[in-house]
C-alpha positions in Angstrom: 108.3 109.1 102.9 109.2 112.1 102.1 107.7 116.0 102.8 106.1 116.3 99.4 104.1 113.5 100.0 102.6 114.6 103.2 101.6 117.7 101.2 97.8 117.9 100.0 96.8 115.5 102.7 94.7 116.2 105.3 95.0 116.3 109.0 94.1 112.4 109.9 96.7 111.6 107.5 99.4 114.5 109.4 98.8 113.4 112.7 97.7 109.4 112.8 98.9 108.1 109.2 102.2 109.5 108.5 103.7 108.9 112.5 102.2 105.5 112.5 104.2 104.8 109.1 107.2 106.6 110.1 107.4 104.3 113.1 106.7 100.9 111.5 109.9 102.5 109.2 112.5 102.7 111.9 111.2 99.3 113.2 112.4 97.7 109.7 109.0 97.8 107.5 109.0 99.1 104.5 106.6 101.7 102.9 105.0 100.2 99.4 103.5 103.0 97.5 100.3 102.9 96.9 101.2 102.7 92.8 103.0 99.5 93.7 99.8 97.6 95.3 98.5 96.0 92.6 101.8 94.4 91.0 102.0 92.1 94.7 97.7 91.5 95.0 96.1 88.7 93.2 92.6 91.0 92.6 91.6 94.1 93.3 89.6 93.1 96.2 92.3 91.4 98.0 94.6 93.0 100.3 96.8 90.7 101.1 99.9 91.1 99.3 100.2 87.4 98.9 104.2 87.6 96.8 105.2 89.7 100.3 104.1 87.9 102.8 105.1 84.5 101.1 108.6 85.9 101.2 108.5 87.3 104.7 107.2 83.6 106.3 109.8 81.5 104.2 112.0 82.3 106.7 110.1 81.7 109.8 109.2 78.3 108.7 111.7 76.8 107.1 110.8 76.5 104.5 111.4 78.3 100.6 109.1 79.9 98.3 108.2 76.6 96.8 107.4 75.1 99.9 109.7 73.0 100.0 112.5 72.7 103.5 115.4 74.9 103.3 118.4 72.2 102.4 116.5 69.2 100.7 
């Protein structure tokens, strides 16, 4: 994230916000601007970002988008 966008926020966002996000950065997450939400939710009132996660887990389980085991 860079300096401009820290600009015009206020101090929660300075000092709890932008550190926490920094850190999840150098730990390998990536920052999806808040523009970018609503492309990966299913509604407005859901906050999971169901097309992210799905592709995160794949991995972990063994298992492709589709569901179906990796090699079959």
């Amino acid at each position: 994230m860079s300096r401009e966008a820290v600009e015009g926020h206020g101090p929660e966002f300075r000092l709890a916000e932008k550190p926490t996000i920094d850190g999840l950065g150098k730990l390998g997450y990536t920052y999806l601007q808040p523009d970018d939400h609503d492309e990966h939710r299913d509604g407005e009132n859901h906050v999971i970002l169901r097309p992210i996660v799905i592709e995160a887990k794949s991995p972990i389980s063994g298992k492709d988008k589709s569901g179906q085991a990796f090699g079959v």
